[in-house]
C-alpha positions as MATLAB code, in Angstrom:
seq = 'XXXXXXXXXXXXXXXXXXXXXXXXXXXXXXXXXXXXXXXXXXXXXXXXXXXXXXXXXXXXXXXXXXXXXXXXXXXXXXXXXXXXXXXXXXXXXXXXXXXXXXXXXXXXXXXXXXXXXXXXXXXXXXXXXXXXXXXXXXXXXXXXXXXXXXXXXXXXXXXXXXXXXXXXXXXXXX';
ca = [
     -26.460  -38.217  -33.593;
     -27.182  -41.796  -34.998;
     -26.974  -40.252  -38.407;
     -23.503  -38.786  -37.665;
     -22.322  -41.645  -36.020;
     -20.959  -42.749  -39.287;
     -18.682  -40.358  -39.508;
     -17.400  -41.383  -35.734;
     -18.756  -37.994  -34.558;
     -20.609  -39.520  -31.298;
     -20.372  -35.262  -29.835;
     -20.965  -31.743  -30.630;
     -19.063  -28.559  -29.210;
     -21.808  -26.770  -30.149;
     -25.595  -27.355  -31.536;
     -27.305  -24.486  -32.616;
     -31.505  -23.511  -32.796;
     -31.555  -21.741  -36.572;
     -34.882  -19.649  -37.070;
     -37.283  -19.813  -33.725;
     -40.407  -21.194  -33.715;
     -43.665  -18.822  -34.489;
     -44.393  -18.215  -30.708;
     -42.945  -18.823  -27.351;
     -44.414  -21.926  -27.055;
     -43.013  -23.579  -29.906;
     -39.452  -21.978  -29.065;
     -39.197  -23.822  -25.328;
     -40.435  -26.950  -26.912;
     -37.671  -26.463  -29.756;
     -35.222  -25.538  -26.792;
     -35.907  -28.762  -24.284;
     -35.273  -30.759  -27.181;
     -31.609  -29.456  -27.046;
     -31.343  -29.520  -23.238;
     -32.247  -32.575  -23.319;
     -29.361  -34.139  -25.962;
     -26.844  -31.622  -23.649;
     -28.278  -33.192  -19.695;
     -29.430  -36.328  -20.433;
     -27.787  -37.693  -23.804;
     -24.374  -35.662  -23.176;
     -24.298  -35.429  -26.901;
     -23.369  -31.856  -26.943;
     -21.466  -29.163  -25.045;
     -22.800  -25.569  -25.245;
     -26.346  -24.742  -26.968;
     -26.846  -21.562  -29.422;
     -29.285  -19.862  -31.269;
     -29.400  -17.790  -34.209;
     -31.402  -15.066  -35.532;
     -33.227  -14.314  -31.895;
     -34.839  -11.318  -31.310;
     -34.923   -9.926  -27.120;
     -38.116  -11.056  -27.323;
     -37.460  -14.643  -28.538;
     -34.318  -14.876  -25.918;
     -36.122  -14.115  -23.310;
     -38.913  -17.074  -24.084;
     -36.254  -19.374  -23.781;
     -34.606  -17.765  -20.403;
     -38.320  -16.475  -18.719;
     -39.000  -20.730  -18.614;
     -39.143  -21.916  -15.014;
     -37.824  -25.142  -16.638;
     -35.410  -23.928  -18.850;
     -31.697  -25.468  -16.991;
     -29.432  -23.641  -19.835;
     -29.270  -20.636  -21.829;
     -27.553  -20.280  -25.274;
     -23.809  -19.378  -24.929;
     -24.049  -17.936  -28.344;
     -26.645  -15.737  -30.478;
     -25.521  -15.875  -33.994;
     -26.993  -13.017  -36.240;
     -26.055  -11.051  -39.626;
     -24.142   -7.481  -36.933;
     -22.073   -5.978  -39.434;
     -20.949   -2.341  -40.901;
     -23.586   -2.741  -42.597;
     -26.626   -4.003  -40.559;
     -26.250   -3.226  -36.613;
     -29.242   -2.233  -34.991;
     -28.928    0.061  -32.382;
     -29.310   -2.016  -29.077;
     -29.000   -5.662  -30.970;
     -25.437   -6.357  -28.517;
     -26.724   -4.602  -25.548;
     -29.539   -6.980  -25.748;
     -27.128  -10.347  -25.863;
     -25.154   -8.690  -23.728;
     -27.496   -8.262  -20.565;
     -28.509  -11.738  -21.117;
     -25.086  -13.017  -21.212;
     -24.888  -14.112  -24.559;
     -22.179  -13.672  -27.164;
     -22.978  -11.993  -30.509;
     -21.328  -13.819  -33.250;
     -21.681  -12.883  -36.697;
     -22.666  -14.745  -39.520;
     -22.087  -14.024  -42.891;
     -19.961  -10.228  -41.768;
     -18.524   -9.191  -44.966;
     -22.114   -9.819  -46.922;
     -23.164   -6.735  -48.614;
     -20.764   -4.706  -46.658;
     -17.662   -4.898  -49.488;
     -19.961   -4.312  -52.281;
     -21.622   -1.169  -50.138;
     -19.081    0.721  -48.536;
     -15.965   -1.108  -50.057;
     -14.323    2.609  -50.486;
     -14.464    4.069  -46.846;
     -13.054    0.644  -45.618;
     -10.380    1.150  -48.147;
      -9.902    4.420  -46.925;
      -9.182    3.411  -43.141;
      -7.849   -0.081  -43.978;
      -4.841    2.124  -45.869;
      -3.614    3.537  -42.910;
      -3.141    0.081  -41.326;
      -2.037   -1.660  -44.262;
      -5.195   -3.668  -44.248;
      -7.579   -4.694  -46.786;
     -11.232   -3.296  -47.206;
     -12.785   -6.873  -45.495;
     -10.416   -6.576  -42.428;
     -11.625   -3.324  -41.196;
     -15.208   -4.752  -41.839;
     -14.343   -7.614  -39.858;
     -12.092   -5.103  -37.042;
     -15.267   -2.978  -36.530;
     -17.430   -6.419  -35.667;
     -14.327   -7.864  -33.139;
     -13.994   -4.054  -31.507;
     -17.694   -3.584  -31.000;
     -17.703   -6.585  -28.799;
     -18.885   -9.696  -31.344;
     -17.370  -12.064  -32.850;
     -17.914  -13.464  -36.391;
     -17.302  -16.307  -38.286;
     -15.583  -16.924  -41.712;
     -15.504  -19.110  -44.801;
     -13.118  -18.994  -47.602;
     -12.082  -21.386  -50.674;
      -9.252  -19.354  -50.588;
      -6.412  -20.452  -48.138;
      -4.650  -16.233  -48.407;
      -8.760  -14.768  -47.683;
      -8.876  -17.518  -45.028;
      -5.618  -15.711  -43.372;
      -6.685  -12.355  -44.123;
     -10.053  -12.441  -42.472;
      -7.948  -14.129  -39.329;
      -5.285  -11.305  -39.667;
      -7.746   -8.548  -37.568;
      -6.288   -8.255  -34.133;
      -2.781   -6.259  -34.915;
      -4.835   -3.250  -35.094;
      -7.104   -0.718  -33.715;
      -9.635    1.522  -35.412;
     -10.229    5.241  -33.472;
     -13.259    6.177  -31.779;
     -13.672    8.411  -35.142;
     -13.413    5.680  -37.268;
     -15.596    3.293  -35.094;
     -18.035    6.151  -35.224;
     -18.134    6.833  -39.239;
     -18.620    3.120  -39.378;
     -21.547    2.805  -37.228;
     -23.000    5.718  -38.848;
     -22.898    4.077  -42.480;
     -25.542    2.190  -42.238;
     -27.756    4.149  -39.871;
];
């Protein structure tokens, strides 16, 4: 926080534990670290994690000491990577799935089918991709140079794919 106190930043919304440690050990000390800048500096609002497996999750939330649990579990869920289970999972625990990086590999794989479905919306190829994240129950999060992408990828909520198409996308990567 010192070191972002020269931009006048003297809060977060959100701080977030990238990569866990090697073993649950290492992840609760990683984790009181943060609970303590959220209790006892009131530096930040809401904790996260990213790229944590059930097992990982639950080393954080199994700790008698633990006093928070992250709001937010940020991994790569997408048409094309979505492990059967990996909301469910969040989802007992109360977290939110956000998705980071959604439209990696996923335009450049199945580009055509999303074209396919986006046509009968009048949406592009990357909205559907980013459609089938919102519908299944995550969110995701976007970057563009581009002020029209920037819209587009915002653009998602006018519309709703079918259970068929829901299903053909799940099934493309499987």
């Amino acid at each position: 926080m010192q070191a972002m106190s020269a931009g006048n930043i003297d809060k977060l919304d959100m701080i977030m534990l990238d990569y866990p440690g090697p073993n649950d050990e290492s992840i609760r000390g990683q984790w009181r670290a943060f609970e303590e800048m959220k209790s006892r500096d009131q530096t930040v609002d809401d904790l996260a994690v990213s790229n944590f497996s059930p097992t990982q999750l639950d080393a954080i939330l199994a700790a008698p000491e633990a006093r928070y649990k992250p709001t937010c579990n940020q991994l790569p869920f997408s048409v094309a990577y979505h492990p059967n289970g990996i909301l469910e999972y969040n989802s007992e625990r109360d977290i939110f799935v956000q998705s980071w990086s959604p439209l990696s590999k996923v335009l450049r794989r199945y580009g055509p089918q999303l074209e396919t479905i986006g046509k009968k919306y009048g949406k592009s190829a990357a909205q559907v991709g980013l459609r089938f994240i919102v519908q299944s129950g995550a969110g995701f999060c976007t970057q563009s140079s581009s002020k029209s992408h920037f819209v587009e990828d915002l653009n998602v909520f006018d519309f709703k794919l079918t259970d068929e198409e829901m299903t053909t996308l799940y099934t493309l990567a499987a």
